[in-house]
C-alpha positions in Angstrom: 0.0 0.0 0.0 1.0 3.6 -1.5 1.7 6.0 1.8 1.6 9.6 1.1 3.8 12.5 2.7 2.1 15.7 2.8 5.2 17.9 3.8 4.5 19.9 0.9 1.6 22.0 1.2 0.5 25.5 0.2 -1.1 27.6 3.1 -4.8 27.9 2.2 -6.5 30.9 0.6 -10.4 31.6 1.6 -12.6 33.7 0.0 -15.5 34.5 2.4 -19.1 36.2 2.0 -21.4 36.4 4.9 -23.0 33.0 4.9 -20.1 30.9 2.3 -16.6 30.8 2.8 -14.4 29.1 -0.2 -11.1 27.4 1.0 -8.8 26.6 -1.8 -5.3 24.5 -0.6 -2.4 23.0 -2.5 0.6 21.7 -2.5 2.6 18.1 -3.7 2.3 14.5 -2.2 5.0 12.2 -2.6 3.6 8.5 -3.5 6.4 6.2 -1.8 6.2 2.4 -2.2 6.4 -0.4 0.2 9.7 -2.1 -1.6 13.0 0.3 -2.4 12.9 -1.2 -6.0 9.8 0.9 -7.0 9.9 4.4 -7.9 8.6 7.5 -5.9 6.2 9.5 -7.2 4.8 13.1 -7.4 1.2 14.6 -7.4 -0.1 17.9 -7.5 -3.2 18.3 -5.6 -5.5 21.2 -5.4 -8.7 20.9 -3.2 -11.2 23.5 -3.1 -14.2 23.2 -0.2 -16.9 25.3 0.0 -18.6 25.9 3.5 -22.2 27.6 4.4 -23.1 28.2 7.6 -26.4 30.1 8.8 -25.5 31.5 12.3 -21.9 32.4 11.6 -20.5 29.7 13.8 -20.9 26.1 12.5 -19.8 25.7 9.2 -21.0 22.5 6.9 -19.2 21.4 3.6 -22.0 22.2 1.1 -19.5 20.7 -2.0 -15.6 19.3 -2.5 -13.6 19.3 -5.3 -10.2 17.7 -5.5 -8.1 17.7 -8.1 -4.6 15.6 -9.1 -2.0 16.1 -11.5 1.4 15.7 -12.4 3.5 18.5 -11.4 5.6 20.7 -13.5 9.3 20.2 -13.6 10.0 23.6 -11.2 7.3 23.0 -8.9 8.6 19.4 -8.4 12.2 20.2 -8.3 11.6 22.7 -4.7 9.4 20.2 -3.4 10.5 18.7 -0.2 13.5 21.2 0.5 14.1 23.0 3.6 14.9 27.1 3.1 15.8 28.5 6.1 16.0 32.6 6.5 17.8 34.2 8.8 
């Protein structure tokens, strides 16, 4: 079984109106396998929720998209690295 490492992700971005609130996150999973023969793989991910609420303090997914795709070849080479600023 595939085991995914969600190190990479981008911080979400919401979009909120007085009753709906649109959360959008994304970022890279790395796909490892159980034997060091196979490959590791990468996946973009984007997944987008949108949330309703009617009394401004519980919220309930009213739809969820996710979406996968390879990544491009910049995006995949800064995956997983460390930069530290001092």
């Amino acid at each position: 079984m595939d085991e995914g490492d969600m190190e990479c992700v981008v911080g979400p971005s919401a979009i909120a109106k007085e009753y709906t609130t649109i959360v959008r996150i994304g970022g890279i999973v790395k796909i490892t396998a159980e034997s060091l023969a196979d490959e590791e793989h990468l996946l973009s991910f984007t997944r987008t929720l949108v949330l309703n609420t009617r009394d401004g303090s519980v919220y309930k997914i009213a739809n969820e998209l996710l979406y996968w795709d390879i990544p491009d070849k910049v995006y995949a080479e800064t995956a997983f690295k460390i930069t530290r600023v001092s």
